[in-house]
ZAVEX-466715 format. One record per residue: residue number from 1; residue in one letter; y, z, x of N, C-alpha, C in turn. Coordinates in steps of 0.2 Angstrom, whole numbers. Example, Ala and Ser with C-alpha at 12.3 -4.5 7.8 and 13.67 -1.06 7.14 Angstrom:
2
1/A/-28/39/66/-22/39/62/-16/39/66
2/S/-11/35/64/-5/36/68/0/39/64
END
This chain:
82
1/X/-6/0/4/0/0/0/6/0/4
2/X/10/-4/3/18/-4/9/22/0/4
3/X/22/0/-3/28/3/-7/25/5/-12
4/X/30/11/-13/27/17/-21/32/14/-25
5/X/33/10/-29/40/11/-36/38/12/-41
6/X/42/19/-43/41/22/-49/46/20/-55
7/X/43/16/-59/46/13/-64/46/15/-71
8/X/51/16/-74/49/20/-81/50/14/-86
9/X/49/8/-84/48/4/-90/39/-1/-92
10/X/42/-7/-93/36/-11/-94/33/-14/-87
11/X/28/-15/-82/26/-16/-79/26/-27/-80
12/X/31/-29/-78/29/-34/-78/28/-40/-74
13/X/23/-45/-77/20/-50/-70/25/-51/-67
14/X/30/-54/-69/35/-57/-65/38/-54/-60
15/X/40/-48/-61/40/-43/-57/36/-42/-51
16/X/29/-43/-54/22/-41/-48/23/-49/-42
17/X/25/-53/-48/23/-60/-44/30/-61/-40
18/X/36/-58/-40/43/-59/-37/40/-55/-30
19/X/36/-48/-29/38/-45/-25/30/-43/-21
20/X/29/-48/-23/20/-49/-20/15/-42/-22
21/X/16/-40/-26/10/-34/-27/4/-38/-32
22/X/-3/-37/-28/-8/-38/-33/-8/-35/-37
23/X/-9/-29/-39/-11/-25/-44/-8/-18/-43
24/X/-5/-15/-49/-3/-9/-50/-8/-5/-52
25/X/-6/4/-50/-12/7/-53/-7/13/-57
26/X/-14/17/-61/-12/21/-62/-18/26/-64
27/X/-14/34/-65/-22/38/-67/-21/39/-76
28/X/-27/42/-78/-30/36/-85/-27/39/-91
29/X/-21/45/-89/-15/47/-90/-11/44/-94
30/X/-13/38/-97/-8/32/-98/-2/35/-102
31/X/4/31/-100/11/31/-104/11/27/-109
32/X/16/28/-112/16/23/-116/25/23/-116
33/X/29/17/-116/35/13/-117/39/16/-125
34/X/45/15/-125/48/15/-129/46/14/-137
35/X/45/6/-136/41/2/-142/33/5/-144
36/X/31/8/-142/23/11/-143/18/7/-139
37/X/20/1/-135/15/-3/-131/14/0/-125
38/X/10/1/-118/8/2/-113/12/-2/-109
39/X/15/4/-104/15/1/-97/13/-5/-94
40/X/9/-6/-95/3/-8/-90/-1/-14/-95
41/X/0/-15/-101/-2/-22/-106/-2/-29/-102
42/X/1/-31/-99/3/-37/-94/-3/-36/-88
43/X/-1/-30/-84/-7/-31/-79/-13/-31/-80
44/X/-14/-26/-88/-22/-28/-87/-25/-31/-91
45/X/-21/-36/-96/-23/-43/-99/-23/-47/-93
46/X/-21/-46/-87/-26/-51/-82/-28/-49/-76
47/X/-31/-42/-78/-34/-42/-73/-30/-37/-65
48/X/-25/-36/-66/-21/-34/-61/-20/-27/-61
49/X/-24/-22/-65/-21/-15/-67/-28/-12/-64
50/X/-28/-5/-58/-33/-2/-57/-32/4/-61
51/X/-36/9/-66/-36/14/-67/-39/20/-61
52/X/-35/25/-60/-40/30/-58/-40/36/-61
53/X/-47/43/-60/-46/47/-64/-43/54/-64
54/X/-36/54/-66/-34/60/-65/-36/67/-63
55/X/-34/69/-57/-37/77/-56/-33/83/-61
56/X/-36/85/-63/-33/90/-70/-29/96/-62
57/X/-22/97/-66/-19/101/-60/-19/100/-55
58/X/-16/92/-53/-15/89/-47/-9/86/-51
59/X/-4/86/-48/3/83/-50/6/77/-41
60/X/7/71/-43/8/68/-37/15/70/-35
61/X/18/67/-42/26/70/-41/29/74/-38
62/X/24/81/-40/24/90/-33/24/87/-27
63/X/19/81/-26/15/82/-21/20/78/-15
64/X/23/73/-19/28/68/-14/36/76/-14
65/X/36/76/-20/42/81/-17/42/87/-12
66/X/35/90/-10/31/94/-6/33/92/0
67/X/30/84/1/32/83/9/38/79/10
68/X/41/77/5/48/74/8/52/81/10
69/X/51/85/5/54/95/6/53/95/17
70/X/46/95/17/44/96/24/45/89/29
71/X/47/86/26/51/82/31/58/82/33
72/X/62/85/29/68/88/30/69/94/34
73/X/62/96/35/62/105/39/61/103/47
74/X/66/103/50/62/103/59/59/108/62
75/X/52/106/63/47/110/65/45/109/75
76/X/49/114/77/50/115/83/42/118/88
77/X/40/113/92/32/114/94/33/120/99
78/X/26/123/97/26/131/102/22/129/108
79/X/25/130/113/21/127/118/18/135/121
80/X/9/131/125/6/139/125/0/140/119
81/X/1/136/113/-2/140/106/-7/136/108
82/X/-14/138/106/-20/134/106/-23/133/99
END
């Protein structure tokens, strides 16, 4: 994967096919759009949509805010420590 973009609307081809992504994914969590149709109806009417299975009490959104938090922190090495 070169890029994460989190998009809060409709997933679409033209989109995937402007910015070279094969296939979007998501976990089986599914959202659903404004209009009551799926994210993701375009990519996997053809095939371009991977599902995966949600871990119950796994949040990715924590988890990217976790480490960009610790990217921000400089971690000065101890030299000596084994």
């Amino acid at each position: 994967m070169d890029r994460n973009l989190n998009l809060l609307t409709q997933v679409r081809l033209s989109f995937m096919d402007k910015h070279n992504i094969d296939f979007v994914t998501h976990g089986d969590d599914m959202p659903k759009i404004a209009t009551g149709g799926g994210m993701y109806d375009e990519s996997i009417a053809t095939g371009r949509f991977r599902m995966i299975q949600r871990t119950e009490g796994t949040s990715t959104t924590k988890l990217i805010e976790t480490l960009l938090t610790k990217l921000d922190t400089v971690v000065e090495p101890v030299i000596g420590v084994q």
